[in-house]
C-alpha positions as a Markdown table, in Angstrom:
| # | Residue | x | y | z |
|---|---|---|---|---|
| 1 | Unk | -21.2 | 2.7 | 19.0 |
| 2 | Unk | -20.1 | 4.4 | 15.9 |
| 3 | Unk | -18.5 | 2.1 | 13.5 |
| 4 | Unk | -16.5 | 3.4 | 10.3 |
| 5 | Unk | -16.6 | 2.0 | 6.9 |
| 6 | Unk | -13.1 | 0.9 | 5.5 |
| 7 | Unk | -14.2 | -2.0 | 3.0 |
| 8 | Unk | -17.0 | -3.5 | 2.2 |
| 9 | Unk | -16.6 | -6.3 | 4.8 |
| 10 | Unk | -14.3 | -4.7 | 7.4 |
| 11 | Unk | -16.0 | -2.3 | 9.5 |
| 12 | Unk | -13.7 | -0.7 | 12.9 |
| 13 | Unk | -15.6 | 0.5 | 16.0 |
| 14 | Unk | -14.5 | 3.9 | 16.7 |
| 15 | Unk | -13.9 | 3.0 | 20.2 |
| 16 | Unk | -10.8 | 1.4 | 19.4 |
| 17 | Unk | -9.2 | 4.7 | 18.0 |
| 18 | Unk | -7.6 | 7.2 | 20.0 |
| 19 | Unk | -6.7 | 10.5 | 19.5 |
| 20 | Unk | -4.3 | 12.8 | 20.9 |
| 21 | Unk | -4.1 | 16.4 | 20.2 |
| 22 | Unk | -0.3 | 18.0 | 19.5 |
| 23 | Unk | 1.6 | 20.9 | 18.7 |
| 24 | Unk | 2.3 | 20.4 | 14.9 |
| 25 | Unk | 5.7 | 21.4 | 13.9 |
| 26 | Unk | 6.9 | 23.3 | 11.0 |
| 27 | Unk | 5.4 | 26.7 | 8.7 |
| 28 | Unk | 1.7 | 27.9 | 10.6 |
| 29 | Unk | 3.3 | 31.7 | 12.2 |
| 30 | Unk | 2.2 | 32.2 | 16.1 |
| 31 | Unk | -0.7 | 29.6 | 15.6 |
| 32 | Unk | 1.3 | 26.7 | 15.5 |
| 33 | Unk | 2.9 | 27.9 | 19.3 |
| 34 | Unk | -0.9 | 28.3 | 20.5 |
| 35 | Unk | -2.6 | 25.5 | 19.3 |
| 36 | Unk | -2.9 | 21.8 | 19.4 |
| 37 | Unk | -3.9 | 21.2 | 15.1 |
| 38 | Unk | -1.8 | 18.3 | 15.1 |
| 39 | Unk | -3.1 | 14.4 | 15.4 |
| 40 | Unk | -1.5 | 11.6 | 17.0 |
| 41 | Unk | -4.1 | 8.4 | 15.9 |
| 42 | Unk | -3.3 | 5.3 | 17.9 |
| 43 | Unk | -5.2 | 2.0 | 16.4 |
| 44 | Unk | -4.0 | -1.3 | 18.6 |
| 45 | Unk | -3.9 | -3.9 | 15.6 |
| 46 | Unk | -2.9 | -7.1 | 17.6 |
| 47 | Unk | -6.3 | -6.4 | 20.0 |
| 48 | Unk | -8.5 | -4.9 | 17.5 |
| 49 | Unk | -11.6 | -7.0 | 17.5 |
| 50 | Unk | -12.7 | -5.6 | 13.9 |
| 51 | Unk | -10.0 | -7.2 | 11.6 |
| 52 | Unk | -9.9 | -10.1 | 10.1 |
| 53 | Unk | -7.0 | -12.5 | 11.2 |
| 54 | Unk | -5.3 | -12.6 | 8.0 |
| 55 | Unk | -5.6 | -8.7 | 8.0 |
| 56 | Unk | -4.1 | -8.2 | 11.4 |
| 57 | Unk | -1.5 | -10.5 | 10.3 |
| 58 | Unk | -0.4 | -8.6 | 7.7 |
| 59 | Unk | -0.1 | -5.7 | 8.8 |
| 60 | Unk | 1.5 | -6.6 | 12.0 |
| 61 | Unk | 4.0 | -8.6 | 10.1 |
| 62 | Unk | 4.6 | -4.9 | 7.0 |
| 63 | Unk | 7.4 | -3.8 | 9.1 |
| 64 | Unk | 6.0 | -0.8 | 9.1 |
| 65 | Unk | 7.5 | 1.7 | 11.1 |
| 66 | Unk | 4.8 | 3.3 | 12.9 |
| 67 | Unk | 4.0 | -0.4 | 14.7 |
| 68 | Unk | 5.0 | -0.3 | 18.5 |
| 69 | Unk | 6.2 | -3.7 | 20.0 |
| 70 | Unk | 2.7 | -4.3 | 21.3 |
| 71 | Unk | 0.8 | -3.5 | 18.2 |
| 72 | Unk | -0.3 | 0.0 | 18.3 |
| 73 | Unk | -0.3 | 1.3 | 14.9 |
| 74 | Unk | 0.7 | 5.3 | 15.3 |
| 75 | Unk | 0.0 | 7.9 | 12.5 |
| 76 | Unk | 0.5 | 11.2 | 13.4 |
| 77 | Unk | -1.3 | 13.6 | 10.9 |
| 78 | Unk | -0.2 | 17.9 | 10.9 |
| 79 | Unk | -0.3 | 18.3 | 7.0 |
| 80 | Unk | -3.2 | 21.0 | 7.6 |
| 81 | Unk | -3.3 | 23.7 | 10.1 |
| 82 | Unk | -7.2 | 22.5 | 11.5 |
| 83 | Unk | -7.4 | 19.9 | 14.1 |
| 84 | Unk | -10.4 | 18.8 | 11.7 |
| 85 | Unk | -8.7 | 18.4 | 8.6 |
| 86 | Unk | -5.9 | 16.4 | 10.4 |
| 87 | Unk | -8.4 | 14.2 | 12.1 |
| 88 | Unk | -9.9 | 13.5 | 8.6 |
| 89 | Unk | -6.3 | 12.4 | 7.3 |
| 90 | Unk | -5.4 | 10.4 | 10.1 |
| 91 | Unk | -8.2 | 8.7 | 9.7 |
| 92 | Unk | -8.1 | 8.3 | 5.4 |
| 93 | Unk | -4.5 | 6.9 | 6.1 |
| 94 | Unk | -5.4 | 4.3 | 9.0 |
| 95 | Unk | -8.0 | 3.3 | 5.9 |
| 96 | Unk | -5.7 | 3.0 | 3.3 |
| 97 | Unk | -3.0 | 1.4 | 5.0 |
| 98 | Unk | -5.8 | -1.4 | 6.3 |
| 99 | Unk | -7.0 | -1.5 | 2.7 |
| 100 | Unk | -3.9 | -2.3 | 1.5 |
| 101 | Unk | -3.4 | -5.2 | 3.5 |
| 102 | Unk | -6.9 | -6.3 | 2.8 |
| 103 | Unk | -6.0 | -6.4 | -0.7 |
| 104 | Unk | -4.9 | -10.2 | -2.0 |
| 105 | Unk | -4.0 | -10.2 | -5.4 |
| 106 | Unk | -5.7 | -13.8 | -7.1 |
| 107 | Unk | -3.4 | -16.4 | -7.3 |
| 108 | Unk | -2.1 | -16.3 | -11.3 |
| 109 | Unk | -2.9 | -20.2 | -13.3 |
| 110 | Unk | -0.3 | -20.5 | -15.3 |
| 111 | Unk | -1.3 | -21.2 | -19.2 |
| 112 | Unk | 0.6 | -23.3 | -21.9 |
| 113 | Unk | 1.2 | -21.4 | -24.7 |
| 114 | Unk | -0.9 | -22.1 | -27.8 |
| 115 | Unk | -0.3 | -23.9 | -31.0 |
| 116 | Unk | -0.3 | -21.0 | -33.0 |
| 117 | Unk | 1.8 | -19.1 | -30.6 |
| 118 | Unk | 4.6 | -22.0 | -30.8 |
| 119 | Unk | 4.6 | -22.0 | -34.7 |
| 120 | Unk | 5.1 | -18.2 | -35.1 |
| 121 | Unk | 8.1 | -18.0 | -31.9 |
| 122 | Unk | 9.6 | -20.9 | -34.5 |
| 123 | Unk | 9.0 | -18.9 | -38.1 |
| 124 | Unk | 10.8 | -15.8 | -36.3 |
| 125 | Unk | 13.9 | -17.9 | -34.9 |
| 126 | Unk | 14.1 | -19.2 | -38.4 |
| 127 | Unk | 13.8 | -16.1 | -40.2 |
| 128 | Unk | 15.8 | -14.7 | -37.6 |
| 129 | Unk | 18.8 | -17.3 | -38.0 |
| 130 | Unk | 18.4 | -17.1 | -41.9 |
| 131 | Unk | 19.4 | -13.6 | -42.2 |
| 132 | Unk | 22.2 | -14.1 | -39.7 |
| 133 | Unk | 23.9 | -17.1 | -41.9 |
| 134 | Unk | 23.4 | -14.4 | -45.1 |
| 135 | Unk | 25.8 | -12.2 | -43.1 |
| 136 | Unk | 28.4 | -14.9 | -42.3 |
| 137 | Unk | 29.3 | -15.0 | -46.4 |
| 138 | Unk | 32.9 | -14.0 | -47.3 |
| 139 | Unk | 33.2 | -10.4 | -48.3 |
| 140 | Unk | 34.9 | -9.7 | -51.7 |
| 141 | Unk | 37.9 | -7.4 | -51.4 |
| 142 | Unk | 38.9 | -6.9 | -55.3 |
């Protein structure tokens, strides 16, 4: 049982990826007509026994389109023209996209703002309003 890293806690068992082998589409000449480079990676979030709750959660719930109805995350990969290259992407974007939704951002603690703060927000509204009332002064037209 191989098992691949992704973060430091989450760890998926390589069992529960399957790849397929396609035809890639697009620029590759006779080769692309001959040979199978592409990757179709199929992860099954909503039975993968790897994930944390909260992580499965979240990525079942991205709205992502490459989620099937029962859960099967599909990332098909033909960017390079080896079958071992494209393997190696598949794989660095089922990562990235799990990372991502490992990722909580700490909840913020809202501050007051200091004395000091206060005083100099006042001192510019004053200075601010004082050289607004010097411009209100009637202009002589002699």
């Amino acid at each position: 049982m191989t098992r691949i890293g992704i973060t430091d806690s989450i760890w998926l068992d390589e069992a529960e990826l399957e790849e397929k082998f396609v035809r890639a589409s697009g620029a590759g000449g006779q080769n692309v007509n001959k040979v199978a480079t592409a990757v179709q990676l199929r992860f099954n979030v909503r039975l993968s026994k790897s994930l944390p709750e909260r992580v499965r959660t979240r990525i079942l719930t991205s709205g992502d389109t490459r989620l099937t109805k029962d859960g099967d995350l599909i990332i098909i990969a033909e960017r390079y023209r080896t079958q071992l290259a494209n393997r190696r992407d598949a794989l660095e974007r089922l990562k990235q996209i799990i990372r991502k939704a490992a990722h909580f951002a700490p909840r913020r603690i809202a501050t007051k703002p200091t004395l000091g703060s206060k005083k100099r927000r006042l001192d510019t509204k004053t200075k601010r309003g004082s050289l607004k009332k010097t411009r209100s002064g009637k202009i002589d037209t002699d």
